[in-house]
N, C-alpha and C positions, 0 to 999 in steps of 0.2 A: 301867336299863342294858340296852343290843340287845346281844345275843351273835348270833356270826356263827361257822358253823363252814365253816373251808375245806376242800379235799381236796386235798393237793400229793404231786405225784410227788416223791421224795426223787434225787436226783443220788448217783452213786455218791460221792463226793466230798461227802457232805453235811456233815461236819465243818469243810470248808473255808469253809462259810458265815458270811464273817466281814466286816467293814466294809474296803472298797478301800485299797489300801497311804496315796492320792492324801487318800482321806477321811479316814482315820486320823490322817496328817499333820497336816490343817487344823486336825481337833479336838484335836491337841496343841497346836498355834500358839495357837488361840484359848483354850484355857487356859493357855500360859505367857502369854500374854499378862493374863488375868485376872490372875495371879499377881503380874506384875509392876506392871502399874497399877492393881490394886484391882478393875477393874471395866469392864467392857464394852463397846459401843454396843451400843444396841435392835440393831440389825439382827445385829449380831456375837453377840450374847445370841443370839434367833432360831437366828439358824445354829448356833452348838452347842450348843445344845435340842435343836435337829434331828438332828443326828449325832448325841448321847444316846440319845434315842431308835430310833433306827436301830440302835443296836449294840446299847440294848436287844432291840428286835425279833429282830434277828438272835440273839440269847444262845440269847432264849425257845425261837425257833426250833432250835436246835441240839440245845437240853436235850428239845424236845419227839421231834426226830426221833430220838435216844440211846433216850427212852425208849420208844419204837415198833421199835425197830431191836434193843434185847438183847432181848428174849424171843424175835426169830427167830434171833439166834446162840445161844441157848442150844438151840431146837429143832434146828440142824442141828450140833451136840457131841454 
């Protein structure tokens, strides 16, 4: 396994880093849709794999920048 370390400026707004209202949507669509007929197309699969992913990344990213971000609000308390 490549580990890859990035350096990101954090947006004062970094909590808001969350999946687009637009993408959100789709990946609820395509889970009610699962839900309701059992199962997928490939491509439809695919696609919210994708957005999964994405909102994982985005999670990661959020809890990473949390934990970077309290020990400088504790320094300025």
């Amino acid at each position: 396994m490549t580990t890859v370390a990035v350096e990101l400026e954090l947006p004062e707004d970094w909590q808001a880093l969350r999946l687009p209202e637009a993408l959100q949507e789709r990946l609820q669509n395509l889970l009610d849709l699962q839900d309701a007929q059992g199962s997928l197309s490939s491509q439809e699969r695919r696609e919210a794999e994708a957005l999964v992913q994405l909102v994982d990344m985005l999670a990661l990213m959020r809890l990473r920048a949390d934990a970077v971000q309290s020990p400088r609000r504790k320094e300025t308390e």
